[in-house]
C-alpha positions as CSV (number, residue, x, y, z in Angstrom):
1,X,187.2,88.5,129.5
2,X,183.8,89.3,130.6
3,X,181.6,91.7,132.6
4,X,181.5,90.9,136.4
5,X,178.0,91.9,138.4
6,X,177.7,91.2,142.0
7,X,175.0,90.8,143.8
8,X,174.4,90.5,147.9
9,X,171.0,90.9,148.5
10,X,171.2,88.0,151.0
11,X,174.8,89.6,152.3
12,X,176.8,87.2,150.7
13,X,179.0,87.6,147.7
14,X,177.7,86.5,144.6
15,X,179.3,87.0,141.3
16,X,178.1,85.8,137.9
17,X,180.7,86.6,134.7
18,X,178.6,87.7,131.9
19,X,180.2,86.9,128.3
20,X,179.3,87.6,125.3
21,X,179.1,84.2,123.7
22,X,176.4,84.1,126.4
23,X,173.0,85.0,127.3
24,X,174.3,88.7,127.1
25,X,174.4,87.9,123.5
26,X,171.6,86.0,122.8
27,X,169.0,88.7,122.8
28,X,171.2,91.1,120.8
29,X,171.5,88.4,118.1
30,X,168.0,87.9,118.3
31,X,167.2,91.3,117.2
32,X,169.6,92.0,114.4
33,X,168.6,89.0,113.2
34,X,164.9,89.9,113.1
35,X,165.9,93.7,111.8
36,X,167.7,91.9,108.6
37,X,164.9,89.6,108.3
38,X,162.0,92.7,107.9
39,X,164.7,94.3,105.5
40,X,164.5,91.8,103.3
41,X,161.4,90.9,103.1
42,X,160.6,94.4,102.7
43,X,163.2,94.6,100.0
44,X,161.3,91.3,98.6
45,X,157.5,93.3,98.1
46,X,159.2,96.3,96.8
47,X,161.2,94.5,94.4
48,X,157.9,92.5,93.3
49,X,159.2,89.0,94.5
50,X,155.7,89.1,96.9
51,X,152.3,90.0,96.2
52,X,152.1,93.9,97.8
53,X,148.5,94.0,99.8
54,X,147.2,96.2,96.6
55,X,147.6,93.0,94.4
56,X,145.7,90.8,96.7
57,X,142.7,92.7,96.2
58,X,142.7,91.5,92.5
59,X,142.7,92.7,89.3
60,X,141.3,96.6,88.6
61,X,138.7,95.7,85.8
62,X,138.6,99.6,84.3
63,X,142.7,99.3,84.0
64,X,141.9,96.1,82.0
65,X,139.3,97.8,79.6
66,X,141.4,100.4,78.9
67,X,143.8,98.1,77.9
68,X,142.5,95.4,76.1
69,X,139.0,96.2,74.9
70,X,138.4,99.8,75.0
71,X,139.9,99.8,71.2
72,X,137.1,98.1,69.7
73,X,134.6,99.1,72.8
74,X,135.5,103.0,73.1
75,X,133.1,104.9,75.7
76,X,131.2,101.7,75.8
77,X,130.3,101.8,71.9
78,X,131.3,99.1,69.3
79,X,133.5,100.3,66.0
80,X,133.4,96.6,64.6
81,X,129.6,95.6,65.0
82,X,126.8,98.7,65.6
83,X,124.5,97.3,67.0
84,X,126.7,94.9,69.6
85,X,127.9,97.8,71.9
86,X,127.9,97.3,75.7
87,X,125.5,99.9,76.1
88,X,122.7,98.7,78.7
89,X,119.5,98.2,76.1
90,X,121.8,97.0,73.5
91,X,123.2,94.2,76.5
92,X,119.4,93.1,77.1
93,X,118.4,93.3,73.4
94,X,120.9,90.8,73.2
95,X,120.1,88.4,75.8
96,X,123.1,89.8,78.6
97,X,121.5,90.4,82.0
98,X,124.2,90.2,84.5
99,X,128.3,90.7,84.9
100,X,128.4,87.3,84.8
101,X,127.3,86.8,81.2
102,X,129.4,89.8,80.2
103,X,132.3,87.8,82.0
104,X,132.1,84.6,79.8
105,X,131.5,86.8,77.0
106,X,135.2,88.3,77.9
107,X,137.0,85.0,78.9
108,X,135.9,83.0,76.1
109,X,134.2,85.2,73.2
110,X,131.4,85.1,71.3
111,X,130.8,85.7,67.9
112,X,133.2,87.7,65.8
113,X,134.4,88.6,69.5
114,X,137.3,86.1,70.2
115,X,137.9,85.6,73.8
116,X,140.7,86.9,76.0
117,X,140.4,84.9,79.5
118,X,144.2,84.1,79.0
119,X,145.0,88.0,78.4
120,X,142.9,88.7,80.8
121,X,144.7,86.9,83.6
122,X,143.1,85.4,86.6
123,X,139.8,87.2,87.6
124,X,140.6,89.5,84.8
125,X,137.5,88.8,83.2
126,X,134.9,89.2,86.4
127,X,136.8,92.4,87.0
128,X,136.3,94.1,83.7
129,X,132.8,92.3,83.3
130,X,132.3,93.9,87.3
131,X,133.5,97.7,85.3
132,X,131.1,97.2,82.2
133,X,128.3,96.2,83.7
134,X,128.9,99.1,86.2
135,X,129.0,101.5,83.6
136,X,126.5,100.3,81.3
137,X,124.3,101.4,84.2
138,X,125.9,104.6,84.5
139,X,124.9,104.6,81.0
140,X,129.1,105.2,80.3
141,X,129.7,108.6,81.5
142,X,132.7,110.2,80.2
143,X,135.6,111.2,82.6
């Protein structure tokens, strides 16, 4: 059984049967097909299976800090060693210049400092090497 359309533009009687195991069909397939398809992959970011566009910008290197180092570094300061803080003059007294000093500092430790690249994650250690150095030029304002 199908749908019968006629057509006699040229005065002649033209029928085509439309079914719907045809090209009727076809398009209406198409887009529930494509409306399942963008609910699971929607389901798939919001369930964490895919990176969200937030994580591709990488990781937030002041969420890091306050995890991981801000319990020896608090407000920039050092409660282990004095006169190692992360403090802008006390950096340059001891030889750090740039982030990227700061950042090998972090990934692989120096001194009594051990390092924490693998804690750290992936670009963990640029980011919170990026934050410090930020703030020692701040000079570590308090929030």
């Amino acid at each position: 059984m199908g749908v019968v359309v006629q057509s006699g533009w040229d005065g002649g009687d033209q029928r085509a049967v439309l079914r719907p195991d045809g090209l009727v069909g076809a398009p209406l397939l198409r887009a529930v097909f494509l409306a399942v398809l963008l609910v699971l992959l929607t389901a798939m970011v919001l369930m964490g299976a895919m990176p969200a566009r937030a994580d591709l910008a990488g990781p937030d290197g002041g969420e890091l800090f306050a995890n991981h180092c801000a319990g020896c570094h608090v407000n920039g300061g050092n409660i282990i060693r004095r006169g190692k803080t992360l403090r802008l003059a006390a950096l340059e007294r001891n030889g750090i210049h740039d982030a990227q000093r700061i950042a090998a500092i972090a990934a692989a430790g120096l001194g009594q400092m051990s390092g924490y690249g693998g804690v750290l994650g992936d670009g963990g250690p640029e980011a919170v090497a990026d934050y410090v150095w930020q703030q020692a030029q701040l000079d570590w304002p308090r929030a």
